[in-house]
TISELUM-950182 format. One record per residue: x, y, z of N, C-alpha, C, CB in turn; residue in one letter. Coordinates in steps of 0.1 Angstrom, whole numbers, padded with zeros to 4 digits, always signed. Atoms other than C-alpha are relative to their C-alpha. Glycine has a CB too. Example, Ala and Ser with C-alpha at 12.3 -4.5 7.8 and 13.67 -1.06 7.14 Angstrom:
! TISELUM-950182
+0009-0012+0000+0123-0045+0078+0009+0012+0000-0010+0000+0012A
-0009-0011+0000+0137-0011+0071-0008+0011+0008+0004+0005-0014S
! end
This chain:
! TISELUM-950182
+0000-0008+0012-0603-0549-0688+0003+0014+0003-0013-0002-0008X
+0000-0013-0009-0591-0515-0687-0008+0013-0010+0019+0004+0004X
+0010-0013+0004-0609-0480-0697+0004+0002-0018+0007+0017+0012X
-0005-0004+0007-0612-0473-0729+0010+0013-0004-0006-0002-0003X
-0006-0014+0004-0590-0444-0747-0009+0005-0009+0014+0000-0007X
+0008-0007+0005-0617-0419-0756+0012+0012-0011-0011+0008+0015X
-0007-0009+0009-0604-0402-0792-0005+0012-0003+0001-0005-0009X
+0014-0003+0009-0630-0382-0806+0003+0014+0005-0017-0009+0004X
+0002-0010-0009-0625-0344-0797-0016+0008+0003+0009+0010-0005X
+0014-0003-0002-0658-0329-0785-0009-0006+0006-0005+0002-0009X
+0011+0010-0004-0670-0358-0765-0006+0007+0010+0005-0014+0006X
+0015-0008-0016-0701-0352-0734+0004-0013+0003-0025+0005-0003X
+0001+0010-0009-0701-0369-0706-0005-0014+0004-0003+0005+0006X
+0001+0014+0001-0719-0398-0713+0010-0007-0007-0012-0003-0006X
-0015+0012+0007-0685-0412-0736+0009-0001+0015+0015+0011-0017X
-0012+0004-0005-0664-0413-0708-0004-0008+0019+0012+0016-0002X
+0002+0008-0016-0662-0434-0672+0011+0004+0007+0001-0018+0000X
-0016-0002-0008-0636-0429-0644+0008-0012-0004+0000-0001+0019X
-0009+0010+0005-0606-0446-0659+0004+0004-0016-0009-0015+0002X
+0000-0002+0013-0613-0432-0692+0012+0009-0004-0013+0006-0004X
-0015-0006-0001-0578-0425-0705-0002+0013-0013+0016-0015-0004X
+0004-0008+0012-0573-0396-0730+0014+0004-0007-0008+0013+0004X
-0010-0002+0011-0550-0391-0760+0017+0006+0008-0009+0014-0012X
-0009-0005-0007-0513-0387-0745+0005+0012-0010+0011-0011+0004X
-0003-0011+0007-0493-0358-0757+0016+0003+0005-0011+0011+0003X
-0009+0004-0004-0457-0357-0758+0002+0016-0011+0005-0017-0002X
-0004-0011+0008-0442-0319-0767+0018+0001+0009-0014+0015+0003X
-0017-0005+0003-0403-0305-0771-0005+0014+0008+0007+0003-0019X
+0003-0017+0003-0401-0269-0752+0017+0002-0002-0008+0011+0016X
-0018-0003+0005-0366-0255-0765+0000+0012+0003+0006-0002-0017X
-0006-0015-0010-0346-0222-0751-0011+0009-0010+0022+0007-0003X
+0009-0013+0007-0368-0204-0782-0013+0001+0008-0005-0002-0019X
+0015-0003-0007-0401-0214-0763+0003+0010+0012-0008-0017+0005X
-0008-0005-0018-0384-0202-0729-0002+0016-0007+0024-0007+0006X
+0001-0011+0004-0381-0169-0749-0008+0009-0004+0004-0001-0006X
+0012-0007+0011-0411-0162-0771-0010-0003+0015-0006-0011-0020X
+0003-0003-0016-0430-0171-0732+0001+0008+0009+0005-0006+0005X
-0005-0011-0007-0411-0147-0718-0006+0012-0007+0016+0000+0000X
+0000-0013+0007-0416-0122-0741-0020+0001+0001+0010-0001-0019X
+0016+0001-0002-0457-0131-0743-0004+0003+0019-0006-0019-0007X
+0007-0001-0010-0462-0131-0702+0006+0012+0006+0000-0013+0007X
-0009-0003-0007-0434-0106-0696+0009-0003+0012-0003+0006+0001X
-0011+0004-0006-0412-0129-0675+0011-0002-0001+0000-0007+0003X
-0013+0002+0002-0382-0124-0679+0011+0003+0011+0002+0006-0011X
-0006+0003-0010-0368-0138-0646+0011-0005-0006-0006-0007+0009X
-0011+0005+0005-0329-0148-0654+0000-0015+0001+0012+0006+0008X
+0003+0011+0002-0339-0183-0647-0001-0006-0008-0006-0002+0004X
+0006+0005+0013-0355-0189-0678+0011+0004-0016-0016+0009+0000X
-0010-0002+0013-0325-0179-0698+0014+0000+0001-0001+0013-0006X
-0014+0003-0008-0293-0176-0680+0006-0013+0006+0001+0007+0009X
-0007+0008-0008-0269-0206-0671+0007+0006+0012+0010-0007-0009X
-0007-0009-0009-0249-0187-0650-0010+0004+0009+0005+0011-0006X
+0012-0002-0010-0279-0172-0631-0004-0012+0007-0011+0005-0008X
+0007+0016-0004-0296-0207-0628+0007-0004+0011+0002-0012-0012X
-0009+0012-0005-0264-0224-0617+0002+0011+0018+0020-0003-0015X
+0001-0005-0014-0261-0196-0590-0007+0005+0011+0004+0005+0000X
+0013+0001-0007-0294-0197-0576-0005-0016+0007-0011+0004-0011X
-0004+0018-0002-0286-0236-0574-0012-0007-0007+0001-0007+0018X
+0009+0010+0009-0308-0250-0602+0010-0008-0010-0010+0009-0009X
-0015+0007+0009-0290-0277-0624-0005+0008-0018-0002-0026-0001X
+0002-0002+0013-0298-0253-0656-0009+0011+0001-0005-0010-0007X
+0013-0012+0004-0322-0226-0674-0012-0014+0002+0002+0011-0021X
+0016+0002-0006-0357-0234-0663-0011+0004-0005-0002+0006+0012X
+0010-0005+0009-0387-0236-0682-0017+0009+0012-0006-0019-0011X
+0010-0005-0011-0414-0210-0666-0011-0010+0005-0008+0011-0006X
+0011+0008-0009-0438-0231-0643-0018+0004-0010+0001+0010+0021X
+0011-0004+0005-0467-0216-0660-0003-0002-0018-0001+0013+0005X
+0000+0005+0013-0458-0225-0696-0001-0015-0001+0012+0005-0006X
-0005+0019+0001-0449-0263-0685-0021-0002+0005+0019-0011+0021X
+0012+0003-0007-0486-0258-0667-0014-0002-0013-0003+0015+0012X
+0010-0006+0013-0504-0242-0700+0002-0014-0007+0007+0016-0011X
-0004+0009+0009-0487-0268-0720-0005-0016+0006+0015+0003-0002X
+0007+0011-0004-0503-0298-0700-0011+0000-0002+0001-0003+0011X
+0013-0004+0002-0535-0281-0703-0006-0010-0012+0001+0016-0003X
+0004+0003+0012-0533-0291-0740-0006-0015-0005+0011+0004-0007X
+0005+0014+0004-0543-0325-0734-0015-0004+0002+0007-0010+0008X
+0016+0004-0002-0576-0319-0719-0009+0010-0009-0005+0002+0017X
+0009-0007+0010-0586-0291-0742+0002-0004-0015+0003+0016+0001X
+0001+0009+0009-0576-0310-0774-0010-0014+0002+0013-0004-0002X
+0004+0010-0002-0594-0339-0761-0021+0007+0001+0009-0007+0016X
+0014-0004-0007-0627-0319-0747-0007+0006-0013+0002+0014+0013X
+0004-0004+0014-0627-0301-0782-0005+0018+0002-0014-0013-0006X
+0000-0013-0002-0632-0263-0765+0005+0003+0015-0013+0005-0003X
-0005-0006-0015-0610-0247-0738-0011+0004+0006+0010+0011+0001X
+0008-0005-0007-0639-0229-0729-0008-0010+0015-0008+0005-0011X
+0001+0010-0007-0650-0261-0713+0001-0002+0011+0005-0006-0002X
-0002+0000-0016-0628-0258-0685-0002+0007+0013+0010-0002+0003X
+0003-0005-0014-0639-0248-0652+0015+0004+0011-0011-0012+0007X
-0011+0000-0010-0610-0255-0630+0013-0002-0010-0003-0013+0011X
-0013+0006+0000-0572-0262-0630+0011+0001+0013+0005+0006-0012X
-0009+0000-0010-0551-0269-0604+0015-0012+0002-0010-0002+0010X
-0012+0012-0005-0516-0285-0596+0009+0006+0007+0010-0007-0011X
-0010+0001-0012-0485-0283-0574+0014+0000-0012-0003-0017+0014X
-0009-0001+0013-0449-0273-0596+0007-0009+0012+0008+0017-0009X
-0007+0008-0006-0429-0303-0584+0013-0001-0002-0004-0009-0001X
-0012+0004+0006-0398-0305-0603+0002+0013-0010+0000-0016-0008X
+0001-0009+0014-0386-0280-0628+0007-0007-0015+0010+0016+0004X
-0004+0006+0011-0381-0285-0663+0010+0006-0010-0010-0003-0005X
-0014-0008+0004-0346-0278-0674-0003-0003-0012+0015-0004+0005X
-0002+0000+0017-0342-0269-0710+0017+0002-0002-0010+0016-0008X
-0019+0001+0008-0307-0274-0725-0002+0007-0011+0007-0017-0006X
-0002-0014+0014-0294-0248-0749+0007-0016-0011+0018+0021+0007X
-0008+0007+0009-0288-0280-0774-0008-0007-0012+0007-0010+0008X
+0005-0001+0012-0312-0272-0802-0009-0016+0000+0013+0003-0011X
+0008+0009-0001-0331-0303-0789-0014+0000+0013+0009-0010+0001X
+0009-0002-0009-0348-0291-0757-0002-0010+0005-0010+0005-0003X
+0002+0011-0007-0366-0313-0730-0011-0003-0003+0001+0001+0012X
+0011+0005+0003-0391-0331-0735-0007-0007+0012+0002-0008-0009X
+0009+0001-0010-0424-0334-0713-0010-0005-0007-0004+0012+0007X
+0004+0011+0007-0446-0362-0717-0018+0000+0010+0013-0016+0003X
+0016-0003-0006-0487-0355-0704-0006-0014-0002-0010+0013-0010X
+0011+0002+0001-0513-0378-0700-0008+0001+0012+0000-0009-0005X
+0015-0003-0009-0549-0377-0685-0008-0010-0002-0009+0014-0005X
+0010+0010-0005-0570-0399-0670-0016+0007+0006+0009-0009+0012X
+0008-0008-0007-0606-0393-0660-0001-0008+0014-0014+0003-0008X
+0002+0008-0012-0608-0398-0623-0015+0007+0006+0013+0001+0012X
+0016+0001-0007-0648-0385-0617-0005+0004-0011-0006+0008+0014X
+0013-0001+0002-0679-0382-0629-0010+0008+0004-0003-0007+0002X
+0012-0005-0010-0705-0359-0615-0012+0005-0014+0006+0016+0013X
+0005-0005+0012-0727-0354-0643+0002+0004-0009-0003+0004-0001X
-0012-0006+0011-0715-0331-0670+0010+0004+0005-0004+0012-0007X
-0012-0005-0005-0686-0322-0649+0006-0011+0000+0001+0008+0013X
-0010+0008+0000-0657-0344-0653+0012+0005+0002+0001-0005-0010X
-0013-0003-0008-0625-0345-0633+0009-0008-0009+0001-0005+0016X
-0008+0006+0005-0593-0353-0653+0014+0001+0007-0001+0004-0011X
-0018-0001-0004-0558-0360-0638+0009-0003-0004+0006-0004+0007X
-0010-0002+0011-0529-0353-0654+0012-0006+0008+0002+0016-0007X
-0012+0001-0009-0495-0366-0648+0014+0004-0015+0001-0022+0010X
-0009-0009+0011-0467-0345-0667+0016-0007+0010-0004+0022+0001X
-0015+0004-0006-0431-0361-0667+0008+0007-0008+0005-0015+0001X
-0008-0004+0009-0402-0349-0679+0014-0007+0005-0001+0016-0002X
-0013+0009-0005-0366-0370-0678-0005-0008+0012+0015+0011+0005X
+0001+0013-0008-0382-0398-0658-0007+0009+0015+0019-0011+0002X
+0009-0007-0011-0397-0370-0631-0010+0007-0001+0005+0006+0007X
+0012-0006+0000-0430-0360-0622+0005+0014+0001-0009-0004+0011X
-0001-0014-0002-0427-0320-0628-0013+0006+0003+0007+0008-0012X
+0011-0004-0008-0464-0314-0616-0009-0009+0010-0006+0005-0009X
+0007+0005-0009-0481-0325-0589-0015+0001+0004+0005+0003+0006X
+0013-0004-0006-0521-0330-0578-0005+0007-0016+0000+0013+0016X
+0003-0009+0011-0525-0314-0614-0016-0009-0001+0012+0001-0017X
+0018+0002+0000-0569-0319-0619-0003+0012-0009-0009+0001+0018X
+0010-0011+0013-0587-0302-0646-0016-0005+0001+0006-0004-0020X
+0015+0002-0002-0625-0300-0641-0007+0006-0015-0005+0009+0014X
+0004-0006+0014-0646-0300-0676-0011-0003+0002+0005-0004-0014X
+0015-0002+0001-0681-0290-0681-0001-0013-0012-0007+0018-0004X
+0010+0009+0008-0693-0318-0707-0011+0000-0005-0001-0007+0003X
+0016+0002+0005-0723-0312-0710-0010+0008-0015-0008+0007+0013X
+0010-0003+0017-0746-0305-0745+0010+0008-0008-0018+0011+0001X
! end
């Protein structure tokens, strides 16, 4: 039998077990996100907007910032936890990048999270973020306080 899928935002650590899967989350980023990103962190590396640039840095495309595709995985465990504040940790490894196509459809990146520990009110969650059939983060772990 496998884990349940904890729904409920705002759960504590007694709802969930290792195994306990959590709400997947399936988002679009499109060249405007790449933009309005840029413009919020001030990155505006040519990567994230230029074909031309991209293609001559040898990427197959504009490139969604590493730290937006990171933020935007986030969203599964702080929708789920029911307050970002929650999290303690975050960590992953950028494995793949995630090309955005200028074709008013964007790429799509596909999150889910599993809990793999327990330690009391701290719960470990690991994420696995794909986008076009490849992992684009790696080792990603989010640590959430749970407790009262």
């Amino acid at each position: 039998m496998s884990a349940p899928e904890v729904t409920a935002p705002g759960v504590s650590a007694g709802d969930v077990t290792v195994g306990t899967r959590l709400p997947p989350l399936t988002v679009r980023l499109s060249r405007t996100d790449l933009v309005r990103y840029a413009g919020a962190s001030g990155d505006f590396n040519p990567i994230h907007h230029s074909e031309h640039f991209a293609a001559q840095v040898g990427l197959p495309g504009v490139v969604a910032h590493g730290l937006l595709t990171m933020g935007t995985a986030l969203r599964v465990v702080t929708g789920w936890a029911g307050d970002p504040g929650r999290v303690r940790s975050y960590s992953c490894r950028f494995t793949k990048p995630v090309v955005v196509p200028d074709d008013g459809v964007g790429a799509e990146v596909q999150i889910t999270g599993t809990v793999s520990a327990v330690q009391g009110d701290l719960v470990t969650v690991s994420l696995e973020v794909v986008c076009a059939g490849e992992k684009v983060l790696g080792a990603a772990r989010v640590e959430v306080d749970l407790g009262g």
